[in-house]
N, C-alpha and C positions, 0 to 999 in steps of 0.2 A: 316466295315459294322456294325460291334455289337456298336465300340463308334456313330455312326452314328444317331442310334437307339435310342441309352441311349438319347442322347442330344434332339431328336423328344419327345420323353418321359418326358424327365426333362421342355422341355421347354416347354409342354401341362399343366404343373403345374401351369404356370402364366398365362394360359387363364383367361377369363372371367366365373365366374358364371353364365352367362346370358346364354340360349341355344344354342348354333349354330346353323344360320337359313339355310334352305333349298337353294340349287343355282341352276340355269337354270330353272327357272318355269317362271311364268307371270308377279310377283312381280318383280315391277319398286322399286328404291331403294328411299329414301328420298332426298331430295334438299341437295347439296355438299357430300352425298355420293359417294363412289369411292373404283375399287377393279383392280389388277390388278395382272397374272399370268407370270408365262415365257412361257406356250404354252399359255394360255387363256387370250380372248382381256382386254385390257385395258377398264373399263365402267366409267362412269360418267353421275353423273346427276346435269344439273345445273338449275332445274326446278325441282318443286314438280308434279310426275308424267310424267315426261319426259327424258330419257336418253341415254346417245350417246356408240357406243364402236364401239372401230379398233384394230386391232393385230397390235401390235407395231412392232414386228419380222420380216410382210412386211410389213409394211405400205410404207419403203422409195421407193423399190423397185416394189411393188404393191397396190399405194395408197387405200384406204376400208372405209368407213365409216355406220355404220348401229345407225337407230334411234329407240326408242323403244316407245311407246304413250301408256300410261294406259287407255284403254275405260272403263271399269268396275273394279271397287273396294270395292268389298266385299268379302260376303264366298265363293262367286268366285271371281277367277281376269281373265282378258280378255284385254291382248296387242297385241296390231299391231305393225308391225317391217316393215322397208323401209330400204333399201342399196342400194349401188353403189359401187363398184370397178371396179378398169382399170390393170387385170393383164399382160398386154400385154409383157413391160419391164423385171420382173421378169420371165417371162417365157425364154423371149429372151438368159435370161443368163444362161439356164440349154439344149441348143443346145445341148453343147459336152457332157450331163448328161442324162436327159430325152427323149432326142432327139441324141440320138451318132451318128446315119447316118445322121443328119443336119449340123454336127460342120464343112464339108465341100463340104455343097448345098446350092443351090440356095432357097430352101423352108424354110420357116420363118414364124413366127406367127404373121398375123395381128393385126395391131389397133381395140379394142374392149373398148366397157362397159359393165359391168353385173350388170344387175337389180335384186333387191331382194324384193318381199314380203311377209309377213309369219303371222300369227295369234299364240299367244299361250293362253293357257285356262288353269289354275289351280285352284284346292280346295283342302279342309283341309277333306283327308280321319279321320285323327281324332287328338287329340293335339300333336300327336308328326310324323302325318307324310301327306304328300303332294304329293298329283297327277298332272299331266301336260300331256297335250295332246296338239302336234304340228302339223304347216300345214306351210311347205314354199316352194318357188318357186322361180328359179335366173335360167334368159336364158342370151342368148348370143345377142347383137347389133352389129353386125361388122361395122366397120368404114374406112375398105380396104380390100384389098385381102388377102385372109387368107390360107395356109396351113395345120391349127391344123386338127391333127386327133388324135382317142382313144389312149390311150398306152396300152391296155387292162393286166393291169397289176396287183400288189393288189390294194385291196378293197378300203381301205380306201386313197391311194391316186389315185384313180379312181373317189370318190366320188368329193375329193377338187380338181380337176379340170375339172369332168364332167360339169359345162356350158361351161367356153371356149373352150374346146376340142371337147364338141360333142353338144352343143349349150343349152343344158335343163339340169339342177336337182330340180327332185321334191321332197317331202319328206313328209310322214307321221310317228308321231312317240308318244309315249307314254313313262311314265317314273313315278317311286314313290320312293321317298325320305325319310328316314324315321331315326327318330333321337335315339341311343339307349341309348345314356347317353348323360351329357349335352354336350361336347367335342366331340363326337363321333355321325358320321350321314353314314349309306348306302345306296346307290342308283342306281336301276337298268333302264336301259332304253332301248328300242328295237327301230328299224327304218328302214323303209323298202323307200330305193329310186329307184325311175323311172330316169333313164336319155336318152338324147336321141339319136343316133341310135352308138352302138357300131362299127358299120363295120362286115364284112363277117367274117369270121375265115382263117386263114392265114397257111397254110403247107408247109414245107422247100421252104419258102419265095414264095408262091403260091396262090393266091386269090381262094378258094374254092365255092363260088359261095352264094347266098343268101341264098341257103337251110341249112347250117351251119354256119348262121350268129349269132352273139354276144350278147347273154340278156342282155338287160339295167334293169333289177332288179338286186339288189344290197338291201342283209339283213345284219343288224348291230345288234348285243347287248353288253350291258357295265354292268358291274358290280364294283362298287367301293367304297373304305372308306374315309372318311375327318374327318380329326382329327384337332379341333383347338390347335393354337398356338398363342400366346399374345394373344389381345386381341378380335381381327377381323379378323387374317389371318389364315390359314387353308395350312396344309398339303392334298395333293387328291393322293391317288394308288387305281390300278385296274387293271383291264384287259378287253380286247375288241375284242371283236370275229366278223369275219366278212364273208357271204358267194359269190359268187359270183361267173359270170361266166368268166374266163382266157383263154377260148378254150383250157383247157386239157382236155386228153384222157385216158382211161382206157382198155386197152387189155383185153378180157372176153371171155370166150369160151361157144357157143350157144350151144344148143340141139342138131344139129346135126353135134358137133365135130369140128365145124369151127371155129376158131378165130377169132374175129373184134374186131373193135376202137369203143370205147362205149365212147360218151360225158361224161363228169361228170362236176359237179361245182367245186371249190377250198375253199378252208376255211382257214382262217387266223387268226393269233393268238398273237394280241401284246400288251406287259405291259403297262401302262399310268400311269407317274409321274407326277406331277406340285408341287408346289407351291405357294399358291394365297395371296394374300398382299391385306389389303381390309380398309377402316378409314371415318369415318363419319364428 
């Protein structure tokens, strides 16, 4: 872990003098720019103000495609974002995993598309640090007969597959960028998603009824550092906090002596590494 470090360190030495600029804002990159992570999508732009990106990770398996258009460029910027993916396949192969009582049912996840569109708006809070305010949307088209339902499980993988599974995610979210030295940028983001209808709550494998059914809000916050390396690429750590509702229960003793099950939400709590590769 410590040589690990040293070598993160060592090899921040060869960066660029140039700032390390802000990521995930509205800013479309320049014509043959290109960045790409082991979790974060591959982007590309092959037009000045225009650029495409897909996760490589599923693309084979759950082809993706998202385009980004710069409408405004200045002290604001203002992009509009258009997608399409078809995760049908990829799902298909996590029966015995996400789905353990499918590995041998009849129930299966139909042929689908998910449409996506989204706005994002940034400005220069001031020279060294960027604001971004998001708004996106990707429902579910069935193409056959479909099975999916919620896994009401964590948060964040609740989120990445809230359209296919429960047909809507919507998203509002906000976020500031802020660079402390030229190699060194942190950046916090919050996001509160709508998806749509979880299902009732479930008790020793028992449908409870709609009056203990499953909130589709879903809060995110992220907090994390990007430290350049060579020239363009960037180390990213963090952590990501996420609340949400799992239909757990809370045993709690009332006023008058009695014990009950008291809802509660769940919160969750996990590291975020990448690596980003990025060249002009």
């Amino acid at each position: 872990m410590k040589a690990a470090l040293l070598a993160v360190l060592l090899t921040a030495g060869l960066a660029s003098a140039q700032t390390l600029p802000a990521r995930n804002t509205a800013d479309v990159g320049p014509r043959g720019s290109w960045s790409v992570g082991v979790f974060n999508p591959l982007r590309f732009s092959p037009l000045e103000g225009v650029e495409f990106e897909t996760h490589p990770l599923t693309f084979f398996v759950a082809p993706n495609v998202d385009a980004r258009v710069a409408l405004l460029r200045s002290s604001l910027r203002l992009t509009a974002e258009a997608g399409l993916s078809l995760p049908t396949f990829g799902l298909r192969l996590t029966k015995g995993y996400l789905f353990p009582l499918w590995a041998t049912s009849d129930n299966d996840i139909g042929w689908m598309l998910i449409p996506r569109l989204g706005l994002v708006l940034s400005g220069d809070a001031s020279p060294r640090g960027v604001w971004t305010v998001t708004a996106d949307a990707a429902f579910r088209v069935k193409l056959g007969p479909n099975s999916a339902a919620p896994l009401n499980t964590y948060a964040p993988l609740e989120v990445l597959l809230a359209a296919p599974l429960t047909g809507l995610c919507t998203r509002v979210g906000g976020a500031y960028d802020h660079a402390l030295t030229r190699r060194l940028r942190v950046r916090g983001e919050v996001n509160l998603y709508l998806t749509g209808s979880q299902g009732d709550l479930f008790v020793s494998g028992r449908d409870v009824g709609a009056l203990a059914s499953v909130s589709p809000l879903i809060a995110t916050a992220h907090v994390g550092l990007d430290l350049a390396v060579f020239r363009h690429s960037r180390v990213t750590l963090g952590v990501l906090w996420a609340n949400s509702d799992q239909g757990a229960t809370r045993l709690t003793v009332g006023a008058d002596g009695y014990s009950e099950r008291q809802r509660v939400r769940s919160n969750d709590f996990l590291p975020t590494l990448d690596f980003i590769w990025a060249g002009l």
